[in-house]
C-alpha positions, -999 to 999 in steps of 0.1 A, spaced: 617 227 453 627 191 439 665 176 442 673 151 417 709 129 422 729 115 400 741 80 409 772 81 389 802 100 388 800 133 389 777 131 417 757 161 407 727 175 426 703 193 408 679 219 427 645 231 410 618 249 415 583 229 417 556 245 396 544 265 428 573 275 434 578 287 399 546 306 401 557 321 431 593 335 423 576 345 389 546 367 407 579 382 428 599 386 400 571 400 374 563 434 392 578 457 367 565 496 358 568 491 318 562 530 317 602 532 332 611 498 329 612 496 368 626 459 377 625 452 411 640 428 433 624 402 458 637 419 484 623 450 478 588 440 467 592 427 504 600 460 520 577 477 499 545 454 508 556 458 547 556 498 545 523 493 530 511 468 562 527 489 586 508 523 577 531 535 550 557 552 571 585 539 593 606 562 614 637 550 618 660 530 601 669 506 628 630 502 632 628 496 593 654 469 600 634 449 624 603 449 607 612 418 582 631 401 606 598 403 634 578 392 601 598 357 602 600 359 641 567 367 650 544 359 619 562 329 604 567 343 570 600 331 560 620 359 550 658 352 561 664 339 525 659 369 511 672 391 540 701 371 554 700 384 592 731 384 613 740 402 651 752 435 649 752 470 667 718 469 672 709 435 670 696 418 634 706 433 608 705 428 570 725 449 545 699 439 520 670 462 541 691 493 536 698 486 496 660 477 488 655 512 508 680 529 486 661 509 452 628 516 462 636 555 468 657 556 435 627 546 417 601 569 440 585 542 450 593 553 487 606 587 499 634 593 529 633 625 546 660 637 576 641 650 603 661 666 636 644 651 670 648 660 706 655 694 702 670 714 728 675 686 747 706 663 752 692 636 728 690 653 697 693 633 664 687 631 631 659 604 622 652 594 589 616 590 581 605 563 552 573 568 537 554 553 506 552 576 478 516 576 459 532 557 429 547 534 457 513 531 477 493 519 447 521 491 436 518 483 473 484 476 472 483 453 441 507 438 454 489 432 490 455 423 479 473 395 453 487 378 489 469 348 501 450 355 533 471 346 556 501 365 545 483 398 550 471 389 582 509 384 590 519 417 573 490 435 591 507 418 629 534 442 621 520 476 626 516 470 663 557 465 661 557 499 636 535 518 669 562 507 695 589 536 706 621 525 693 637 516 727 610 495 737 611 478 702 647 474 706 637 458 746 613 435 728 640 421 700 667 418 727 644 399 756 631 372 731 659 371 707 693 374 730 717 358 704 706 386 680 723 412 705 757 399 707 777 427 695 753 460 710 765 481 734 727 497 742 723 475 779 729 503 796 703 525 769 680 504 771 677 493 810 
């Protein structure tokens, strides 16, 4: 990014991509299915690159949640600009995880399916479960294998976040990132 300033009134600042990162937002921007004229956003190439890292299924949404924000956190991929984390119920949360979900299903690149846990006992739920969809696995690949080296690597550090139970994921986030849990009221879940 380059800022150029004008000395003289009105004072303008003018923000612009270098050529890299041209090529870059272009390569982010360019992943289109002409066959259905499939446009996707940043965010959801994103999402759809970490199912792919992770082992192509989440369960969970608040898991699904984490998973970019540990990518910044843990692996140093900067991500926040795309995500735009803030505290909430269960620590960070992003609304834009949940609509790149909702795009990526719409255009069956990814498939939700309900799925009742803890039956017969006094924590039954409903879970969704997020899984690439074969049309969503192979865009996931191309995608991947065009990723320099040491993003993969850093994509790849999140499947041992994916493997963790949800509570001890949730202990993880909490413990090293305390500001991110202002608002929860799982203390007494979780300890």
């Amino acid at each position: 990014m380059k800022i150029e300033k004008e000395d003289r009134f009105p004072f303008r600042k003018t923000v612009s991509l270098t050529d890299a990162g041209k090529a870059f937002a272009a390569e982010l921007l360019s992943w289109e299915d002409t066959e259905k004229s499939i446009k996707l956003q940043p965010t959801d190439v994103m999402l759809l690159v970490i199912m792919y890292a992770v082992g192509e299924e989440v369960k969970g949404a608040t898991k699904l949640e984490k998973l970019p924000f540990l990518l910044e956190k843990e692996c140093g991929v900067k991500v926040d600009h795309l995500f735009k984390y803030f505290p909430y119920l269960h620590g960070p949360y992003s609304p834009k995880v949940m609509e790149a979900a909702y795009r990526l299903a719409y255009f069956k690149l990814i498939e939700m399916e309900e799925r009742v846990v803890g039956v017969g006992t006094n924590e039954e739920h409903t879970m969704r479960v997020y899984r690439l969809t074969p049309k969503g696995r192979d865009l996931a690949v191309k995608i991947f294998k065009s990723l320099p080296d040491e993003h993969q690597k850093a994509l790849l550090r999140l499947r041992d976040f994916n493997r963790l139970p949800l509570r001890e994921l949730l202990k993880y986030v909490y413990t090293k990132y305390p500001e991110v849990k202002k608002y929860t009221k799982l203390d007494e879940f979780l300890y």
